[in-house]
KETOR-594080 format. One record per residue (C-alpha): z, x, y; residue in one letter. Coordinates in Angstrom, 3 decimals, padded with zeros to 6 digits. Example, Ala and Ser with C-alpha at 12.3 -4.5 7.8 and 13.67 -1.06 7.14 Angstrom:
BEGIN
PT        z        x        y martor
PT  007.800  012.300 -004.500      a
PT  007.140  013.670 -001.060      s
***
This chain:
BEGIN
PT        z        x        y martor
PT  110.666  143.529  089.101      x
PT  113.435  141.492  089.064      x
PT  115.722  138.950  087.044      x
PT  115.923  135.453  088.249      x
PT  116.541  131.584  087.119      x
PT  113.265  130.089  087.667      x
PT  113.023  126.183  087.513      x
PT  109.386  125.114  086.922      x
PT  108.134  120.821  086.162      x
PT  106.424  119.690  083.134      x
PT  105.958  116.138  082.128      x
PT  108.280  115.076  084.550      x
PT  111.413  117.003  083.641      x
PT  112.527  120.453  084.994      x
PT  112.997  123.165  082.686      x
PT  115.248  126.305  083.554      x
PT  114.358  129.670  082.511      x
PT  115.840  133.040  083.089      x
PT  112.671  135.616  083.656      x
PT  111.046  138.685  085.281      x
PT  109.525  138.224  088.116      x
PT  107.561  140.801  090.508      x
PT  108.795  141.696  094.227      x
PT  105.287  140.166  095.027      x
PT  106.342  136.659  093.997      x
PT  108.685  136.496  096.958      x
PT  108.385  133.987  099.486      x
PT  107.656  134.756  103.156      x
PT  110.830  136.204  105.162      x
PT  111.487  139.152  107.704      x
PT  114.429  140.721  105.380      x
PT  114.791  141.253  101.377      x
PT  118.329  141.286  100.340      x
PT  119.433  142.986  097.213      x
PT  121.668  140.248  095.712      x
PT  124.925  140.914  094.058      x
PT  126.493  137.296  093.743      x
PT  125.817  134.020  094.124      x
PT  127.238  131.001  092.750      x
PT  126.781  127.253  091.480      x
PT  127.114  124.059  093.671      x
PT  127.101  120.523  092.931      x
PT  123.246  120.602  094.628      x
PT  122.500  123.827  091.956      x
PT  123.733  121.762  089.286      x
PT  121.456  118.936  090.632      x
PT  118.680  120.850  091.153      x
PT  118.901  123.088  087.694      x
PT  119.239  119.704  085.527      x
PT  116.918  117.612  087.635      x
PT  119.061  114.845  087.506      x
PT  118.775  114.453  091.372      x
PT  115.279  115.327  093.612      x
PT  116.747  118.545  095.232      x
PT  113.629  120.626  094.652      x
PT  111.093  120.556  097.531      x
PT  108.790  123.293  095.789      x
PT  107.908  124.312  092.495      x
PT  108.274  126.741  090.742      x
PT  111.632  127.042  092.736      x
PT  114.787  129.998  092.222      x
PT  117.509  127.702  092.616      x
PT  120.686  128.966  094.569      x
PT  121.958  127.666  097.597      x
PT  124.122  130.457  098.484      x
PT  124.086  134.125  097.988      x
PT  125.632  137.587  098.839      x
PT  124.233  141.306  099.193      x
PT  122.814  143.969  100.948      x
PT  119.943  144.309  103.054      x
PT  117.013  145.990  101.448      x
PT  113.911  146.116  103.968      x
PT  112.958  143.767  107.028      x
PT  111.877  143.815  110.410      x
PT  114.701  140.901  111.803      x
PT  115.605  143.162  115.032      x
PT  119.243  142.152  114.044      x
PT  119.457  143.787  110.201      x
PT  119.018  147.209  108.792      x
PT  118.825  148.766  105.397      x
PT  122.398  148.904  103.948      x
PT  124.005  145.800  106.021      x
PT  126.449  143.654  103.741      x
PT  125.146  139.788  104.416      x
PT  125.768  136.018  103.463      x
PT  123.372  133.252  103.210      x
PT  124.685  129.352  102.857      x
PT  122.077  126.555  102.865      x
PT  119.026  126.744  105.044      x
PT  116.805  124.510  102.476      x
PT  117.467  127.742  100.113      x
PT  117.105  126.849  096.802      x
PT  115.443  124.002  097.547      x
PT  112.247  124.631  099.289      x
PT  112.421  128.310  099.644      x
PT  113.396  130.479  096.587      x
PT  117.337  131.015  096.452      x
PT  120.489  133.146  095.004      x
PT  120.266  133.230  091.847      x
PT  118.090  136.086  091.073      x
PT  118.282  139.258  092.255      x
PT  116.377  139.695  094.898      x
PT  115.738  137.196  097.970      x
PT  113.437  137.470  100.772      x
PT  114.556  135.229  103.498      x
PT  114.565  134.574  107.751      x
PT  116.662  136.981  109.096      x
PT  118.000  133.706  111.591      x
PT  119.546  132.500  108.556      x
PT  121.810  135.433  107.392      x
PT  125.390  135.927  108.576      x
PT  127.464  139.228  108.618      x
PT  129.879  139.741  105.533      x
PT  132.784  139.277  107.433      x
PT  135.209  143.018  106.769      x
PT  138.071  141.567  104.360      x
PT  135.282  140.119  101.968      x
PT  133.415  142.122  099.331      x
PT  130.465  140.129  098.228      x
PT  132.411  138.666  094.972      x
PT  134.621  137.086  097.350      x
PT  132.268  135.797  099.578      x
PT  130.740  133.573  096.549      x
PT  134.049  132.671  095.383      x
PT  134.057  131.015  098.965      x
PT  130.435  130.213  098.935      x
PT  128.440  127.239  100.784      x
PT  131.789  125.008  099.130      x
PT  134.438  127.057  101.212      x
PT  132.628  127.222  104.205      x
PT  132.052  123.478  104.220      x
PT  135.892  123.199  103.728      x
PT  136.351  124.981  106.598      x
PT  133.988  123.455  108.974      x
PT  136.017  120.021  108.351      x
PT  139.560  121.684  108.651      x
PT  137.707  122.778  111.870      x
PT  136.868  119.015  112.637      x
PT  140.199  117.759  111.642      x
PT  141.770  120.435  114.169      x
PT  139.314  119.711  117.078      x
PT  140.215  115.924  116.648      x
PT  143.929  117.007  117.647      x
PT  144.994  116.476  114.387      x
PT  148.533  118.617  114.199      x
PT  150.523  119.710  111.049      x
PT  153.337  117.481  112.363      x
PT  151.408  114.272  112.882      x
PT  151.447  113.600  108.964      x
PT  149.680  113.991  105.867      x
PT  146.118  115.245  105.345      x
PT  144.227  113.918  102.273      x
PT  141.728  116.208  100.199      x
PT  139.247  114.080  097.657      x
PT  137.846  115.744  095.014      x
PT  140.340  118.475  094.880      x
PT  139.795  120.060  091.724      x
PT  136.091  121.076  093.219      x
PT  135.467  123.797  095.259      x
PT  135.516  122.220  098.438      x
PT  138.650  120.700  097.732      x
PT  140.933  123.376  096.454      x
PT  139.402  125.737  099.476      x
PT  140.315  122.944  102.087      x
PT  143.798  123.032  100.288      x
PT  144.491  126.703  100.682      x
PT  143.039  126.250  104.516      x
PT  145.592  123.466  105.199      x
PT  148.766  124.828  103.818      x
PT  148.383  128.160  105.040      x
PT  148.370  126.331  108.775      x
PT  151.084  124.243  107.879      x
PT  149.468  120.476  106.970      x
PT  151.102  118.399  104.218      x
PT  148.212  118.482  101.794      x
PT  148.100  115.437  099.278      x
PT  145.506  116.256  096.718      x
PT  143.384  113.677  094.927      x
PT  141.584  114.550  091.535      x
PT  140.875  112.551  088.221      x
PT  142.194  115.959  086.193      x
PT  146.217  115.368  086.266      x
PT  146.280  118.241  084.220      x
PT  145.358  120.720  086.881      x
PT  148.396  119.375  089.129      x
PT  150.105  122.946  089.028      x
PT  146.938  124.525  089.952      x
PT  146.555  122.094  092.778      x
PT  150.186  122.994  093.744      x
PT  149.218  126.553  093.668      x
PT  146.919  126.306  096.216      x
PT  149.536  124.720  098.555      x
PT  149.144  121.444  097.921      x
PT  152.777  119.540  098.749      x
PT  151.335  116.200  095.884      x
PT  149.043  115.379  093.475      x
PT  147.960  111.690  093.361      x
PT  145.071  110.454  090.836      x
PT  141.522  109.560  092.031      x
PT  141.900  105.925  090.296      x
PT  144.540  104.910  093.493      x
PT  140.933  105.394  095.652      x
PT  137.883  105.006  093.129      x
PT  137.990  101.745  092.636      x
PT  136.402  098.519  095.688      x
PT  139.846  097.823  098.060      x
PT  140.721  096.197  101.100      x
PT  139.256  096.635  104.516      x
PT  142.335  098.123  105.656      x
PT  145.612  099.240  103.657      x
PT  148.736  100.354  104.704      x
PT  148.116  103.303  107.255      x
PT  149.017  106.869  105.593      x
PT  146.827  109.754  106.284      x
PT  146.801  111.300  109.517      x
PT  143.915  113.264  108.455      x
PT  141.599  113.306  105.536      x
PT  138.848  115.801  103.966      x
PT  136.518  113.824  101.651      x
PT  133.947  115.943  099.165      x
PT  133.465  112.402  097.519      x
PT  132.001  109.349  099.095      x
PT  131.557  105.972  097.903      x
PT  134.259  103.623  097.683      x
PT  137.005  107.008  097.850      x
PT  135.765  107.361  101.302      x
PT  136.122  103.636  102.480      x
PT  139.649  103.740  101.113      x
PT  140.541  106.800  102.701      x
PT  139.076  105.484  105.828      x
PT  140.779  102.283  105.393      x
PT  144.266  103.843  104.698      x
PT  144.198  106.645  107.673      x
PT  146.592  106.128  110.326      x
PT  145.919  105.263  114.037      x
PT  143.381  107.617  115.521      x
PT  143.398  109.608  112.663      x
PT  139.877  111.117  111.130      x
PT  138.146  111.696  108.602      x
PT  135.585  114.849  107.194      x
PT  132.825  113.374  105.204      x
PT  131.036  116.557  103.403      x
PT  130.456  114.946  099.788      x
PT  128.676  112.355  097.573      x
PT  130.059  113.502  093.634      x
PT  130.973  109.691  093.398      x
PT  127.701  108.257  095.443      x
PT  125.975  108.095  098.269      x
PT  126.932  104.921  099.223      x
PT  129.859  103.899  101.854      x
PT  130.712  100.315  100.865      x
PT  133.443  099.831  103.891      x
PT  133.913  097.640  107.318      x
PT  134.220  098.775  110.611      x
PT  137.905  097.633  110.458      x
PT  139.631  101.352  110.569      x
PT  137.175  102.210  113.146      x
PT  137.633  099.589  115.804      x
PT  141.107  098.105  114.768      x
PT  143.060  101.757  114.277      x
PT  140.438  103.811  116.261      x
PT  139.705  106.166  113.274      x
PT  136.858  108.899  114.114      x
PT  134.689  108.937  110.897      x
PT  133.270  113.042  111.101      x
PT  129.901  114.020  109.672      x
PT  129.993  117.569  107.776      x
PT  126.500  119.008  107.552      x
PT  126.367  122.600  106.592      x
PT  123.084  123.368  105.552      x
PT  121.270  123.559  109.387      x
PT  124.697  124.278  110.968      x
PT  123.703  126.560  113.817      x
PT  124.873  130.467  114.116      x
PT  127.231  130.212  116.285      x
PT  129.192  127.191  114.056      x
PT  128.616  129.242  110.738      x
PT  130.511  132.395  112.622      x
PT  133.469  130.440  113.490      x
PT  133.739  129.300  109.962      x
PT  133.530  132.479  108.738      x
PT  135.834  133.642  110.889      x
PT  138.609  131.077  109.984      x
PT  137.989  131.843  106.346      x
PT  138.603  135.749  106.939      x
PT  142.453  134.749  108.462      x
PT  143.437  132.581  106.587      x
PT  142.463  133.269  102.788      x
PT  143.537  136.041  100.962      x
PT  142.741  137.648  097.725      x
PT  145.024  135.892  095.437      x
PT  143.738  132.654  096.158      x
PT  140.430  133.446  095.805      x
PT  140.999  134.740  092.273      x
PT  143.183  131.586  091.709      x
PT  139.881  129.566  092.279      x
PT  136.972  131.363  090.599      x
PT  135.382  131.672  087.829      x
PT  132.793  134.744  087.370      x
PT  129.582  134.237  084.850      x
PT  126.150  136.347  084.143      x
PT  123.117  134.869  085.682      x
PT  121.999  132.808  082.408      x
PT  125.199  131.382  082.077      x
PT  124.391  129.530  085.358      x
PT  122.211  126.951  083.336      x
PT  125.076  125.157  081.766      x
PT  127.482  125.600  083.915      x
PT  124.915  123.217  086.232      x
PT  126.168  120.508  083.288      x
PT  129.608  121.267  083.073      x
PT  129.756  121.258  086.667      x
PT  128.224  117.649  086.962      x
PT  130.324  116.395  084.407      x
PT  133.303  117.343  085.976      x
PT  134.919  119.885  083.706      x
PT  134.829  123.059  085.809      x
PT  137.996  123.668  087.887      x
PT  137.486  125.465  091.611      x
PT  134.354  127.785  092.218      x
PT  132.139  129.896  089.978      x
PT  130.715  133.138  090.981      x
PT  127.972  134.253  089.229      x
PT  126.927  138.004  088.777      x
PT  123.443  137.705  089.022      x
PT  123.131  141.415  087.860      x
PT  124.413  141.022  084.420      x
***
């Protein structure tokens, strides 16, 4: 038996409950991982409140992300006591995720725990950290350099954001931080951001091009943030879109891309391949250290995961939360 969040539809709403469930309820999957952490992502938040169609299945363990050990399976690449990682892979969505102790999963889909990270850590860095770091990665490969100017981060106060933060300063990048929660300036500055500007200067419908700035931008929000950042970004700067917590939409012209040359980068990291997720990982182990990943997270028990799904949509929770899904 084992504990787990277990989201389940009736009369078109999703209800959440924390219960028992037996090792024979597992999905299909070549390894069973004995979970020690996982966390809660804007999608989990989505998913556990319903307020967006995340869940492909039901009854459905949410959980996009989780940590732990390797139980049983007969992947030729795992064995009984290996420390792994899990981000995305239509986990929690259409095949049962994190948050619950137990997981049985492909063994394609698992990654090694890289050596600096206990399994706490690697949730405080999560699916959120790991996306950060595949668009520093973008923003890099574009020939972006720390002296060609500043680099913008949307949506700072998330988890993306304040992970892309610590990635930029530590390489040297003037990191200008955007968030609606003035209040968590120092914070921001902690992680190595060099200013803190509000959201409202890029939330609201602009121009089709403003006054060139950025030389490089990572956006975790969308919508009309993401045509102004386009729209201010210097001559053949980029962009790293990874986010939607303002909307989907992209209400912009092609102005920054064929009058300045701008490179507008996708960020997908759910069906990123093994070789990409590596490299992230990688980049994560160099250049974050334990300090900062205390600085960011928050740790909660596995029931506490419910509302943090609503605080998390409505914007209150600062950085990443970690949840302990054995307590």
């Amino acid at each position: 038996m084992f504990r787990a969040i277990l989201l389940s539809k009736a009369d078109g709403a999703t209800r959440a409950d924390v219960t028992e469930l037996d090792d024979s309820a597992l999905p299909d999957g070549d390894v069973t991982v004995r979970i020690d952490y996982s966390t809660v992502n804007y999608k989990d938040a989505l998913a556990i409140t319903g307020k967006a169609p995340v869940v492909r299945k039901w009854p459905m363990v949410p959980g996009i992300d989780f940590a732990g050990v390797v139980e049983a399976g007969s992947h030729a690449d795992w064995h009984p006591g290996d420390r792994v990682v899990l981000n995305g892979w239509g986990v929690g969505e259409s095949h049962w995720g994190g948050l619950a102790q137990r997981a049985r999963v492909s063994g394609d889909w698992l990654v090694p725990l890289p050596a600096p990270f206990s399994t706490r850590q690697a949730m405080a860095i999560g699916t959120a950290g790991y996306t950060a770091s595949l668009c520093v990665t973008a923003l890099e490969r574009h020939g972006i350099r720390p002296g060609d100017g500043e680099v913008l981060v949307t949506g700072a106060g998330g988890g993306v954001g304040g992970v892309a933060i610590a990635l930029l300063a530590r390489r040297g990048y003037r990191v200008v931080a955007s968030t609606g929660r003035p209040a968590e300036a120092d914070y921001l500055k902690s992680l190595g951001a060099a200013e803190v500007m509000d959201r409202a200067e890029l939330s609201a419908p602009g121009k089709p091009l403003g006054k060139e700035r950025w030389a490089g931008v990572v956006d975790a929000v969308g919508s009309h943030t993401l045509a102004n950042a386009c729209a201010t970004t210097r001559y053949r700067g980029a962009v790293a879109a990874c986010g939607l917590a303002q909307g989907m939409d992209f209400p912009a012209t092609v102005a920054p891309f064929i009058l300045r040359g701008v490179t507008l980068y996708g960020i997908d990291s759910v069906m990123a391949p093994k070789a990409v997720r590596l490299q992230a990982w990688a980049r994560l182990a160099a250049d974050l250290d334990a300090p900062t990943l205390d600085a960011l997270t928050r740790e909660i028990a596995l029931a506490e995961a419910v509302s943090a799904a609503s605080e998390l949509l409505a914007g209150t929770i600062r950085g990443r939360v970690v949840v302990d899904v054995n307590r």
